[in-house]
C-alpha positions in Angstrom: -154.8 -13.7 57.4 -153.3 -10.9 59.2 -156.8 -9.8 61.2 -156.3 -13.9 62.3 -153.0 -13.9 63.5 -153.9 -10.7 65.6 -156.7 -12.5 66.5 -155.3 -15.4 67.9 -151.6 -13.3 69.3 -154.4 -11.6 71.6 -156.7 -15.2 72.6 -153.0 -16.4 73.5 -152.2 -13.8 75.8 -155.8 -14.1 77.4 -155.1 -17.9 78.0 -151.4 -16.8 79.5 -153.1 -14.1 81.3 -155.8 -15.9 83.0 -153.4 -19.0 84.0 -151.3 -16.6 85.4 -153.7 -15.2 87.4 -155.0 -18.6 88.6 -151.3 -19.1 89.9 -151.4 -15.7 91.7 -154.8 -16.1 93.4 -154.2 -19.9 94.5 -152.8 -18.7 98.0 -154.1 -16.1 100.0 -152.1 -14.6 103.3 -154.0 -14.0 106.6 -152.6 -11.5 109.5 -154.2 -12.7 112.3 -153.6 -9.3 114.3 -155.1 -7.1 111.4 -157.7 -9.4 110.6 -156.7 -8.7 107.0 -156.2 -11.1 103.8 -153.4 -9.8 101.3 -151.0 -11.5 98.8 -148.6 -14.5 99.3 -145.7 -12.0 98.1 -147.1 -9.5 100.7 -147.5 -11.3 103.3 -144.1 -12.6 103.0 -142.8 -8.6 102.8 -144.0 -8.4 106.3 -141.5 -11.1 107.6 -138.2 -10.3 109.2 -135.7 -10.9 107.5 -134.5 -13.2 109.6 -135.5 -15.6 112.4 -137.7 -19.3 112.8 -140.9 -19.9 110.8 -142.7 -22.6 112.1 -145.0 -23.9 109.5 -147.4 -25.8 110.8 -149.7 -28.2 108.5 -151.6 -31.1 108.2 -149.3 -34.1 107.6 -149.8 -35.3 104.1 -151.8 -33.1 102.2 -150.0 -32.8 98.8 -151.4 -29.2 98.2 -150.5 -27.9 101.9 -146.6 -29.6 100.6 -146.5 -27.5 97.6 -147.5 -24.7 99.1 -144.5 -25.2 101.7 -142.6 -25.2 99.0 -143.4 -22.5 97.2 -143.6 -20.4 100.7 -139.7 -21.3 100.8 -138.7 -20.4 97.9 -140.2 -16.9 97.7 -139.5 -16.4 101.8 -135.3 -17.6 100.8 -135.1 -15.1 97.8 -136.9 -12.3 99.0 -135.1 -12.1 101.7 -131.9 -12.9 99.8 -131.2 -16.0 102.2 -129.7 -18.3 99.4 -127.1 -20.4 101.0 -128.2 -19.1 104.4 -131.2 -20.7 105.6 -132.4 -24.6 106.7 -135.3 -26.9 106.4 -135.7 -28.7 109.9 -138.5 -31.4 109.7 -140.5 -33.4 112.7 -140.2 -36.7 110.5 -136.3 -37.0 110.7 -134.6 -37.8 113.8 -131.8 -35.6 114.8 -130.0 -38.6 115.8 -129.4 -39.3 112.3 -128.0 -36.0 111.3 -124.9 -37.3 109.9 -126.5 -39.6 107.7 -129.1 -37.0 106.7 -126.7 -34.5 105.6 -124.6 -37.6 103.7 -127.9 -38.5 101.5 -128.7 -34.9 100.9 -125.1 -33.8 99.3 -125.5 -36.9 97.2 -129.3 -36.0 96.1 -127.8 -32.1 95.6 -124.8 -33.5 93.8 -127.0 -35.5 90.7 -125.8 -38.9 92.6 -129.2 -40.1 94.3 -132.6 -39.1 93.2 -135.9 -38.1 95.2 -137.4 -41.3 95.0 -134.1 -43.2 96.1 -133.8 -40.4 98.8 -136.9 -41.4 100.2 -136.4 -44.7 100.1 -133.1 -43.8 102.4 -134.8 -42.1 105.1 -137.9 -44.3 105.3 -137.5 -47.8 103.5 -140.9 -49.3 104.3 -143.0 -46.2 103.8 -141.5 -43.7 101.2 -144.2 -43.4 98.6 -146.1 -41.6 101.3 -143.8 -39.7 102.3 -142.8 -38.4 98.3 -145.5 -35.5 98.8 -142.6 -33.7 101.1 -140.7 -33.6 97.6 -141.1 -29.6 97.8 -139.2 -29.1 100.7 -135.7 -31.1 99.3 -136.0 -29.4 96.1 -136.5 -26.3 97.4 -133.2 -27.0 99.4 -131.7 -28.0 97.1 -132.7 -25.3 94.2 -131.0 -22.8 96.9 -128.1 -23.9 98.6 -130.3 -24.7 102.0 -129.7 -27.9 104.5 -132.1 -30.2 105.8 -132.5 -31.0 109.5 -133.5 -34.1 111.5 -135.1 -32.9 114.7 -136.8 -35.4 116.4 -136.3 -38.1 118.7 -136.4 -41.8 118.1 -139.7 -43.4 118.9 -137.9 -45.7 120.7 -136.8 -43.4 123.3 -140.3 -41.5 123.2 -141.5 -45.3 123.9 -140.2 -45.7 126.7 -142.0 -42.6 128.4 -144.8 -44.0 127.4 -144.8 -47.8 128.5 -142.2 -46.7 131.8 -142.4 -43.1 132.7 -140.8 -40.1 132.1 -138.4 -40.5 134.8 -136.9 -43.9 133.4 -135.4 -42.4 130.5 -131.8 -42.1 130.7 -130.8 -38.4 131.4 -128.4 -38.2 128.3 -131.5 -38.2 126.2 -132.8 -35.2 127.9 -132.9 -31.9 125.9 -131.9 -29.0 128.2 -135.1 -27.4 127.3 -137.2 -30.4 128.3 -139.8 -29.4 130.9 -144.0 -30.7 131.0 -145.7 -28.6 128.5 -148.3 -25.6 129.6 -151.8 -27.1 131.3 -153.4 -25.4 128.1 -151.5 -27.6 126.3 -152.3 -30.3 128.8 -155.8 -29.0 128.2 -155.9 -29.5 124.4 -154.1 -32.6 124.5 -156.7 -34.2 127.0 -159.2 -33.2 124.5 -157.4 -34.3 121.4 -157.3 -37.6 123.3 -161.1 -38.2 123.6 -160.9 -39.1 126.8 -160.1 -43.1 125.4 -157.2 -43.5 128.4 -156.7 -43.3 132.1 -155.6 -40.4 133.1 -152.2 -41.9 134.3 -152.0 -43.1 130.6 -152.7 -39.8 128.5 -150.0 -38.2 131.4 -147.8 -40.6 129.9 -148.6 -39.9 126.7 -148.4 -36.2 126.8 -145.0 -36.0 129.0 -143.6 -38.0 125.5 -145.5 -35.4 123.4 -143.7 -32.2 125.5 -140.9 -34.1 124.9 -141.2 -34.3 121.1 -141.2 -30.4 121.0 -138.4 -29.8 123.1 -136.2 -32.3 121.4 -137.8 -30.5 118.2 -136.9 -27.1 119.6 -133.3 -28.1 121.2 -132.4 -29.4 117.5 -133.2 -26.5 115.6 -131.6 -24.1 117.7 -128.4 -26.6 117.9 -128.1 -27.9 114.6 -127.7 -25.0 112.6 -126.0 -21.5 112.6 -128.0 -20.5 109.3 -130.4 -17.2 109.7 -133.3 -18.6 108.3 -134.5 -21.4 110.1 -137.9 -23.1 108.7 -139.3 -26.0 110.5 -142.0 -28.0 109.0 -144.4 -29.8 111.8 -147.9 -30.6 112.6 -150.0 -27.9 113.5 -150.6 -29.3 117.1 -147.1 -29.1 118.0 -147.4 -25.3 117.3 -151.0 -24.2 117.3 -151.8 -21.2 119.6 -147.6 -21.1 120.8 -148.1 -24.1 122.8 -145.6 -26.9 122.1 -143.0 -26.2 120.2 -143.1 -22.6 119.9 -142.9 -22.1 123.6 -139.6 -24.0 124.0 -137.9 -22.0 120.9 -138.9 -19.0 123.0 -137.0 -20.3 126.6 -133.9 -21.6 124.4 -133.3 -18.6 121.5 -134.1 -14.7 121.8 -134.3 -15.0 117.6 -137.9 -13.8 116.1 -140.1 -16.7 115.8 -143.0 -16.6 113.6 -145.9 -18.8 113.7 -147.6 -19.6 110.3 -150.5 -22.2 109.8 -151.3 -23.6 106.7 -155.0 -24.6 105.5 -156.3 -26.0 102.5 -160.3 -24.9 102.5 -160.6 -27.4 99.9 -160.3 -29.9 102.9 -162.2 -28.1 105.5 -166.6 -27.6 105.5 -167.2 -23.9 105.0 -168.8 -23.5 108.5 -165.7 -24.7 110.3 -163.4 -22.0 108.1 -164.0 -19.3 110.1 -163.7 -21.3 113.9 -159.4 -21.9 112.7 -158.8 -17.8 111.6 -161.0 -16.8 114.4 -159.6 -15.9 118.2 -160.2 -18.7 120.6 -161.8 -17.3 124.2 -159.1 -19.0 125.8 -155.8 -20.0 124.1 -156.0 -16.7 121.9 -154.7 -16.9 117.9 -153.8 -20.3 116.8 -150.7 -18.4 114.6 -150.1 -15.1 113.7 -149.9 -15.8 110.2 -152.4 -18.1 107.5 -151.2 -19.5 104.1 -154.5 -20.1 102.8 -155.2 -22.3 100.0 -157.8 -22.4 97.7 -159.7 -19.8 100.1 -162.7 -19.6 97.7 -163.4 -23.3 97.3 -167.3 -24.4 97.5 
């Protein structure tokens, strides 16, 4: 009897072991200048202390969310930010800050839950958008705030159906200017060529738009030292977009991390995203890499 319970003491700890060591090796960091793959706890070492972190993603990929969340959490205690830091995100309108900030003290406060938080901010749609759950608890869990930084699509609407030059001048960010012709360049591209040039012009004068606004807001809305914005990876890939108006409007560090789920992506395309492009350069200087070993 004895011989069995050492037995099994030892089979338990080999089962805690192992899980723990599928938790460990679930994300893996990339530094794009060093070419080098490290820890998610190292990687996060190498961060200043303070600054922006632009994470950029692919919208609504529940593992890419988590691992958001998870980033935050060890990037807010390990650099001992409790209390000091804020979450902006692209799907809230800053316009709505107020409100924003109303719903979140009630969901910090026990008084509204996630799902009926959702269903605040988006009525029609919130089941999609309950994969973001990560980035409200993890805001909650340590004393962070949550940011609307966007513009309405109303206003972005009107660039697009009237021109640039018809919206009214009180809905201009300070930082507003037409993004870089690499930018142009990619967008064009993104666009397939499906549009009239005159069209896509429209079209991308609204999208340079989106990442000032984005930009203008997170440098306005918040004093905090730790500043993470959560957007899609065009708006930050390779420092066009948004990255480039944080730069003109704030002399804070801003770091530039992508996250990837090779789950999601063919093996032969892995290496094209980590990889130098010819012309634009690194799409970020940093990779949260999950599930870097998947077949």
């Amino acid at each position: 009897m004895k011989y069995l319970k050492i037995l099994y003491f030892f089979y338990f700890s080999l089962c805690l072991t192992s899980h723990a060591s599928v938790q460990v090796s679930k994300y893996s960091w990339y530094d794009s200048s060093s070419n080098k793959y490290m820890s998610l706890s190292e990687g996060i070492s190498s961060l200043p202390d303070k600054g922006i972190f632009i994470l950029g993603e692919s919208h609504y990929q529940k593992s890419i969310m988590d691992a958001q969340g998870d980033f935050i959490e060890k990037l807010v205690t390990a650099k001992k930010r409790q209390g000091d830091f804020c979450v902006g995100w692209e799907f809230l309108n800053f316009t709505d800050q107020k409100q924003i900030e109303s719903k979140f003290t009630l969901y910090k406060t026990g008084q509204l839950g996630l799902e009926e938080l959702f269903k605040e901010f988006f009525p029609s749609r919130s089941i999609e958008h309950e994969v973001y759950a990560p980035l409200f608890q993890m805001a909650k869990k340590y004393q962070g705030t949550v940011l609307g930084t966007n513009a309405p699509r109303l206003w972005k609407r009107v660039i697009i159906n009237e021109g640039f030059s018809t919206l009214s001048q009180d809905r201009i960010p300070r930082l507003m200017q037409r993004g870089s012709d690499n930018y142009y360049e990619r967008f064009l591209e993104a666009m397939g060529g499906h549009a009239d040039l005159s069209v896509i012009e429209k079209y991308f004068m609204a999208q340079s738009y989106t990442d000032a606004t984005m930009a203008q807001s997170l440098i306005d809305l918040s004093n905090a030292q730790v500043k993470i914005m959560i957007t899609g990876h065009f708006h930050s890939d390779f420092g066009h977009g948004l990255p480039s108006y944080l730069e003109k409007g704030t002399n804070k560090n801003i770091e530039l991390i992508r996250f990837v789920d090779f789950k999601n992506i063919p093996e032969e395309e892995r290496d094209s995203i980590l990889k130098e492009h010819p012309k634009y350069g690194q799409r970020a200087a940093y990779f949260l890499i999950i599930n870097k070993n998947a077949q």
